[in-house]
N, C-alpha and C positions, 0 to 999 in steps of 0.2 A: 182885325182877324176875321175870315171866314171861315166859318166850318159846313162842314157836309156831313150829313147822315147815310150809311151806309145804305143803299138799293137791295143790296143783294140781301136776303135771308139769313141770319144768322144760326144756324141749330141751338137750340136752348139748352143743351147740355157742355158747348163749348161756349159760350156765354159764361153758363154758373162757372164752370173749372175755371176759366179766366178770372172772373171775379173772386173766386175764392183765391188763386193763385196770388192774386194784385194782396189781397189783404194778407196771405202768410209769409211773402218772400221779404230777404233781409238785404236782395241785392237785384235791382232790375236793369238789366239792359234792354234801351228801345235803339232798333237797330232799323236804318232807311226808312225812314217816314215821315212824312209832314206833319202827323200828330195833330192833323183838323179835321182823320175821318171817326166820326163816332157813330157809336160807343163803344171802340176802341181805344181811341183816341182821350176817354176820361180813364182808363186806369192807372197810369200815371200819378194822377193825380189822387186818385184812391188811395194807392199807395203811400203817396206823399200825408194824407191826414193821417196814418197811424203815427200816434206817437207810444213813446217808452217813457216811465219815469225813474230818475236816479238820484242818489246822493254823491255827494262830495261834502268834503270838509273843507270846510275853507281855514286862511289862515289864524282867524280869530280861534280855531277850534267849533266852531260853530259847523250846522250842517245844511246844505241848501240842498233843496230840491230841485230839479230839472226836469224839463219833459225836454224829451230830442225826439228830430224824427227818429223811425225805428227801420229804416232803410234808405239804401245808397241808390240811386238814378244813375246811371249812366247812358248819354245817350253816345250813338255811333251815327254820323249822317255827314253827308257832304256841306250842307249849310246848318247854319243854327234854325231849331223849328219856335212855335210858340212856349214848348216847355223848356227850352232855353231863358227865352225870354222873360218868364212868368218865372224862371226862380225854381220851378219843377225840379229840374235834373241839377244835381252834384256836379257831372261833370260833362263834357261835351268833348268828345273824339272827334275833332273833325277830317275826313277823310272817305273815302269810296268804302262803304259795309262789305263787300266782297273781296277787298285788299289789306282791311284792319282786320277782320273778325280772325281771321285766319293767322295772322300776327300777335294778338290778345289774345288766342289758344294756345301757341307754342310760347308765350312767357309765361302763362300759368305752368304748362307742364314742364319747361324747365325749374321753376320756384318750387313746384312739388315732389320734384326729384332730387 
């Protein structure tokens, strides 16, 4: 895998909001991207280290502990990227971003209607 570090400049207050965003969202989609420019490219994966922890019962009556991640990945891109690969993302849409995204909107809002 290669990666690149971004050239351009990033402003440091869309940096922080990014990073803060990566750590409170409970559902991300990464939409057209190779996902090897950073450090962008790491929130993802930021993302991915929060976990939740929960119980269940099991059949014994008994109660187990869980950690799960504590959010869903979703990526949108025409080929699989390396967060495919590495297990990052939940699930992988594959398809043109500009032909799906527009299709995964009008089936939320008919589901919410």
């Amino acid at each position: 895998m290669t990666a690149f570090i971004s050239m351009e400049p990033i402003p440091s207050d869309v940096a922080h909001d990014s990073l803060e965003a990566a750590w409170k969202c409970d559902l991300m989609f990464i939409c057209g991207t190779s996902a090897v420019v950073y450090p962008f490219a790491q929130l993802p994966r930021i993302a991915r280290e929060k976990r939740i922890d929960s119980e269940r019962r099991t059949g014994s009556g008994l109660f187990a502990a869980e950690r799960k991640p504590a959010v869903t990945i979703i990526e949108v891109n025409a080929e699989p990227t390396p967060l495919t690969h590495e297990g990052i993302s939940d699930y992988l849409i594959q398809g043109k971003t500009g032909a799906t995204l527009p299709r995964i909107v009008e089936a939320v809002r008919k589901r919410r209607s």
